[in-house]
N, C-alpha and C positions, 0 to 999 in steps of 0.2 A: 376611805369609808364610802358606804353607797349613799348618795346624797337625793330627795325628791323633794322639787319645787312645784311648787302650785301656781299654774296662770297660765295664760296664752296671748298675753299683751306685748307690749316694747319694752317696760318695765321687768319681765321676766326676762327675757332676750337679752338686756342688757346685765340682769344679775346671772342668768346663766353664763355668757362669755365670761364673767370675773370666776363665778365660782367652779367651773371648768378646765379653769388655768390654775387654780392650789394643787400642790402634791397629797395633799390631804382628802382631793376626791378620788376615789378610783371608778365608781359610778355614777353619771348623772341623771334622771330621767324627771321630765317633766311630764306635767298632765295640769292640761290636755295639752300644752304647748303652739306652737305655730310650724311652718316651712322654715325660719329662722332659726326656731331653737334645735331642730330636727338636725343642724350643722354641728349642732355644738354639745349633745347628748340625745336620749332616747325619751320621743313623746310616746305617751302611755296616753289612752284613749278612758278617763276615767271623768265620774262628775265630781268635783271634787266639794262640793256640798250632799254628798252620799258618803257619809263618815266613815260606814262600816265598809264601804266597798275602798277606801282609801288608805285604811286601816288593813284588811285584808293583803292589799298589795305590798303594803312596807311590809306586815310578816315574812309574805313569800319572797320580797325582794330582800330582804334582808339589810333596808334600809335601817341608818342609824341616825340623820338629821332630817329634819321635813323644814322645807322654809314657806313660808305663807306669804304669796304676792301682794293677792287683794284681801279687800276686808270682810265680803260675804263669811266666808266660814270662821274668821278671827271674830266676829259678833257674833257668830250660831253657834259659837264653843268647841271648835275642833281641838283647841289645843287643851280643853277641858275633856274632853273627850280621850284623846290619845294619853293624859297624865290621871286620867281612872280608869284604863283599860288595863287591865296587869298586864297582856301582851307584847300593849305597845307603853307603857310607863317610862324603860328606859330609852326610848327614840326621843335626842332633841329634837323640840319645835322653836323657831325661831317664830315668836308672835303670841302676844300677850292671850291670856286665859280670857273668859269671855267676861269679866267686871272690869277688867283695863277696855277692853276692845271699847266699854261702850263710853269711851272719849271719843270715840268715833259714830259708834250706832247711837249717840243720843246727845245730842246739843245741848238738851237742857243740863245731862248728866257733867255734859263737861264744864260748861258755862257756871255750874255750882262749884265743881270743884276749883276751878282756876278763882271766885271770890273766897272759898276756904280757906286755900293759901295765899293771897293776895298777888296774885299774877294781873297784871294787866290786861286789862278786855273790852268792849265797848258794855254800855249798862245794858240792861235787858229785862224783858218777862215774858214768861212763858203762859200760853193761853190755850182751851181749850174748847171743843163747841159748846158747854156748861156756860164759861166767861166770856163769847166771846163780843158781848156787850163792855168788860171791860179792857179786852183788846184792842176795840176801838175807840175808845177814850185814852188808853198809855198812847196810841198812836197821834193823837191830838196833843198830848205833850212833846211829842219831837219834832226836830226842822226836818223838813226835806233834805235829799230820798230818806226813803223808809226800807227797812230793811226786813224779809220777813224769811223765815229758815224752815224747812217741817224739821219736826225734830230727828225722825229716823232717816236711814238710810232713803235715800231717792235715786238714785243711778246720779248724782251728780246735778240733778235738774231741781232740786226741793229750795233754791235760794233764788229768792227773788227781791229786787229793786225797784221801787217805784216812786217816780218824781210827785207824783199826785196826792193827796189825802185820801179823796174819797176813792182813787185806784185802788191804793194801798189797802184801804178799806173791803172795798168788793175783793180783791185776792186773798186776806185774810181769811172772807168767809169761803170761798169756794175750796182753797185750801183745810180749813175746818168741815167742810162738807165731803173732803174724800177726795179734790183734785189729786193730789199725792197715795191714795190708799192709806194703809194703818200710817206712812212710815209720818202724814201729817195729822193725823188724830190728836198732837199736842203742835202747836208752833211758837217759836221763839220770834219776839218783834225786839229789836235791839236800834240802837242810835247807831248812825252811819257814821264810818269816821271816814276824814277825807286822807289820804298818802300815797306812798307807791307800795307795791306788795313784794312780798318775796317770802322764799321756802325755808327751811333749816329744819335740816333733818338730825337725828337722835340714834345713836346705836345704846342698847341700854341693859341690864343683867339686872336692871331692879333697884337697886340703891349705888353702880358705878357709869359714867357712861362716857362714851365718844361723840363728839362734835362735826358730823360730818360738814362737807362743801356746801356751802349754801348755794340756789338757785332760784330762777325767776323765773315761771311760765308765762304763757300768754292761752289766754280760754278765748275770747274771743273768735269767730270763723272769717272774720273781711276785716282789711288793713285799719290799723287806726283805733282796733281794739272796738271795732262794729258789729252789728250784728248775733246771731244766736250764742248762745255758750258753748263751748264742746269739750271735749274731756281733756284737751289741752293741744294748741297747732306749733307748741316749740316751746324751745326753754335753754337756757344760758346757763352758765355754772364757770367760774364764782358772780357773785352780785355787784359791779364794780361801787354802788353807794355801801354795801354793806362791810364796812370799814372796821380796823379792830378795837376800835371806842363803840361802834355802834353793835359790834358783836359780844364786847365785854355786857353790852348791858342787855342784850338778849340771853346770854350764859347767866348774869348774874339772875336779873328780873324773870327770865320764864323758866330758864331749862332747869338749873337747881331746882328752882320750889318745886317744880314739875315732878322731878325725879326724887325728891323728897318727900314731895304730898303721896307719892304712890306707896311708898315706902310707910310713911308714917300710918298710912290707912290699909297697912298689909295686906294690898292689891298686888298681886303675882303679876311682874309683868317683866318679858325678857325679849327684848326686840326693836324693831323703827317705834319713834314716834315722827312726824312727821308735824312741824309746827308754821301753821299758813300765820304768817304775820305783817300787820301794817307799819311803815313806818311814817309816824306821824309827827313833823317835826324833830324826826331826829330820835324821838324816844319808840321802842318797840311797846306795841300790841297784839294779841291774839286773836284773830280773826277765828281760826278753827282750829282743833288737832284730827290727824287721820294717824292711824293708827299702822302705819304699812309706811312702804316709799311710796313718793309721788309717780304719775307718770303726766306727762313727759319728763319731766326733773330728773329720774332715772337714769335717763338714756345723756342726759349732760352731768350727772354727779358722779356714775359707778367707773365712765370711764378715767376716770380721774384717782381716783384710787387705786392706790398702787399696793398697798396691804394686803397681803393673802387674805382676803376675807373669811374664809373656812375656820382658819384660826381664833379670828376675832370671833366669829359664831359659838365657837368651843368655849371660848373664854365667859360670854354671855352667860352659856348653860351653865358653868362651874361658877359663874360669880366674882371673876378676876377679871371683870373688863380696865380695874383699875393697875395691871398690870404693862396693859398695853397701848403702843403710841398709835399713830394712823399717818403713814407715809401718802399723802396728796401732790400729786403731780403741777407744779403750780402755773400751767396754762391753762388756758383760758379752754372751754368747751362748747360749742353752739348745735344747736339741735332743732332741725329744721323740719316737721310734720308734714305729708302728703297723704292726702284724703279723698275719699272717693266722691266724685262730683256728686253732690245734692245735699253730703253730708252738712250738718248734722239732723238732716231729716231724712228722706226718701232716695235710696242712692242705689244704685247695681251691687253686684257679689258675681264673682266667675270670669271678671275681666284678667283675660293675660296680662303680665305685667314682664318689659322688658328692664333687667336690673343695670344696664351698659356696662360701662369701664370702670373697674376701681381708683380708688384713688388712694395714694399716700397717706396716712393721720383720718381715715376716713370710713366710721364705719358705717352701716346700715343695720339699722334694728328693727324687724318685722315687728308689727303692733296688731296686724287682721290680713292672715294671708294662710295661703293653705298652697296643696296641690291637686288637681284635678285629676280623675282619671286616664288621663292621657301622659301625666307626668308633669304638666306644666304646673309654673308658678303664677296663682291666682289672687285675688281680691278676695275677702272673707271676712270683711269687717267696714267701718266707715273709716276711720282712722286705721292706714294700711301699711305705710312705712317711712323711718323716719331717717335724715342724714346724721351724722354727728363729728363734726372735726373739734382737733386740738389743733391749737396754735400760739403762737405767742403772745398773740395781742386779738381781742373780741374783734375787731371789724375784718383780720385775717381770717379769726374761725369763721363769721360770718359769710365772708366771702368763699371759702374752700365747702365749706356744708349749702351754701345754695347751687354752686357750682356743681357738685355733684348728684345733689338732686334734681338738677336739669338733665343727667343721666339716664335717670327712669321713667319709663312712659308706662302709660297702660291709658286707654279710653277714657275720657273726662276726670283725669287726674287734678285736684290742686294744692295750690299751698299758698300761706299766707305771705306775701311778699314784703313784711317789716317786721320781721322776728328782731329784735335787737335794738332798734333804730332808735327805740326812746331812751333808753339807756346810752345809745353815741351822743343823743343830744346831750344827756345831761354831764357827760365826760367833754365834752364841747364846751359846755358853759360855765 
């Protein structure tokens, strides 16, 4: 089948290689894709928040799956879109219609649902510049830090942390005054909970679902977990504390109800969920749902999956996810981010980039890269490319994925030099 994926990240790069390799594709074209994906099928030059113009193209291409990277157009309704278009009706979309999506486009939306079904969450209220005299007063009843979210989407930047009261206080209102645009016009103020984080992704048809590899990012940009946020400098896959007592009770406690509250509130939803969780003590909580694969987590969970995924996508759309297993590779996977110096503020675009020697169990996944007129391979984003090895044991991946990302140069390249290292500790102690 001719297959179009949406995105031009590391996260598409890495779903393109898996779904490139089923017998089940015979087309792949991304849009707008990267210099990456450009190896592994055909970028299409499209926006793909222009419905009718991406709709257009699966007629003429005679696409029959679309898979949706990010979340932009899974909250603006693309796949609401393509399933009341009679044209496009029968093209599977992998990726929830747009009332599932807004477990993603709305914090508050999800935050309600997970106390509906009694999922575990930190407490919360949601405030707006109307209340936001009572904003400041809930925040007076919690300990340090404070934790404040704008509801809607933010590029990743709408969650903030503050050791202070009355910090907490002044970001509240500036936040309420438009720091965020519409997406903080409502903001969630929630109690901090203290643990270590990690990922656990969902493949889902609505009411059956698969358990993908769980994984751990790292958002920070300097060692130590310092510094600004960025949309992620690395990620590991599996989690070596997420054990199968502590995964029994994230299946039991989040993902069922999860997948049952969708279910029970006949919300259409067939695709990733993607559940950011704390562990605190040992018991899980939910920090957030995104509604797509993570990235970086991407680039350490897909290689890991050994399941024709094509297949699994099929099965999603017909509703037989319960028919199928999921064959996981059971090494370990490390995934190491290179970024363009200044990131994640003020950085270049158009620097050459030298890709060296390959390496064994070692792939490279473009995340902001193009080609310039000249032919060459360029910078075209902050976050520009990422290593990813398997190995048998994490400080081997660790080691073979820095290794080879000392391979690539380009002008004020870096990378975060303790992707992993908390995680040996605690396998140490």
């Amino acid at each position: 089948m001719n297959i179009l994926l949406l995105g031009s990240g590391g996260r598409e790069h890495a779903m393109a290689c898996n779904i490139a390799k089923s017998e089940r594709c015979e087309k792949l074209y991304i849009a707008p894709g990267n210099a990456g994906t450009a190896a592994v099928g055909e970028n299409v030059a499209l926006d793909i928040m222009d419905f009718e113009a991406v709709g257009r193209f699966a007629i003429e291409h005679r696409v029959e799956m679309m898979v949706v990277g990010p979340e932009a157009p899974l909250v603006a309704g693309i796949a609401d879109y393509f399933a009341e278009t009679p044209m496009l009706a029968k093209i599977i979309v992998i990726g929830p219609r747009k009332q599932g999506a807004q477990l993603e486009g709305s914090k508050d939306f999800a935050k309600a649902f997970m106390l509906r079904h009694g999922i575990p969450t930190a407490a919360y209220r949601t405030f707006t510049a109307a209340t936001m005299a009572e904003g400041e007063a809930f925040l007076e009843t919690l300990r340090s830090p404070y934790v404040l979210k704008a509801d809607g989407l933010a590029a990743g930047k709408g969650v903030l942390i503050e050791a202070d009261l009355a910090t907490a206080k002044a970001r509240l209102r500036e936040m309420l005054d438009g720091k965020f645009g519409e997406a903080s016009s409502s903001v969630v103020v929630e109690e901090y909970l203290e643990g270590i984080e990690l990922s656990v992704f969902v493949l889902t048809d609505g009411m059956h679902y698969l358990m993908l590899p769980s994984a751990k990012d790292y958002k920070r940009i300097g060692e130590g977990d310092t510094g600004l946020n960025t949309g992620g400098m690395g990620s590991v896959s599996p989690v070596p504390f997420a054990d199968a007592d502590f995964m029994q009770k994230v299946e039991s406690r989040i993902v069922k109800p999860t997948v049952q509250g969708l279910h029970k509130e006949k919300i259409d939803y067939k695709g990733f969920i993607f559940v950011g969780l704390m562990n605190v003590g040992g018991d899980p909580y939910v920090i957030e749902y995104n509604v797509r694969m993570g990235d970086p987590e991407t680039e350490s969970v897909f290689p890991r999956i050994k399941s024709d995924v094509v297949e699994l996508m099929e099965h999603v759309a017909d509703g037989s996810l319960n028919q199928c297993g999921l064959d996981v590779d059971p090494r370990t996977a490390a995934c190491v981010m290179m970024v363009a110096g200044g990131y994640p503020e003020k950085y270049k675009k158009g620097q050459p980039i030298s890709l060296g020697e390959d390496m064994e169990e070692v792939q490279l996944f473009h995340c902001g890269t193009a080609t310039d007129g000249e032919g060459r391979l360029v910078t075209a984003g902050g976050r520009v490319i990422c290593a990813t090895a398997l190995a048998r044991t994490l400080p081997e991946a660790l080691h073979r994925s820095y290794n080879r990302a000392e391979r690539v140069k380009w002008e004020g390249k870096y990378q975060r030099p303790d992707i992993g290292q908390d995680l040996l500790r605690t396998m140490i102690d």
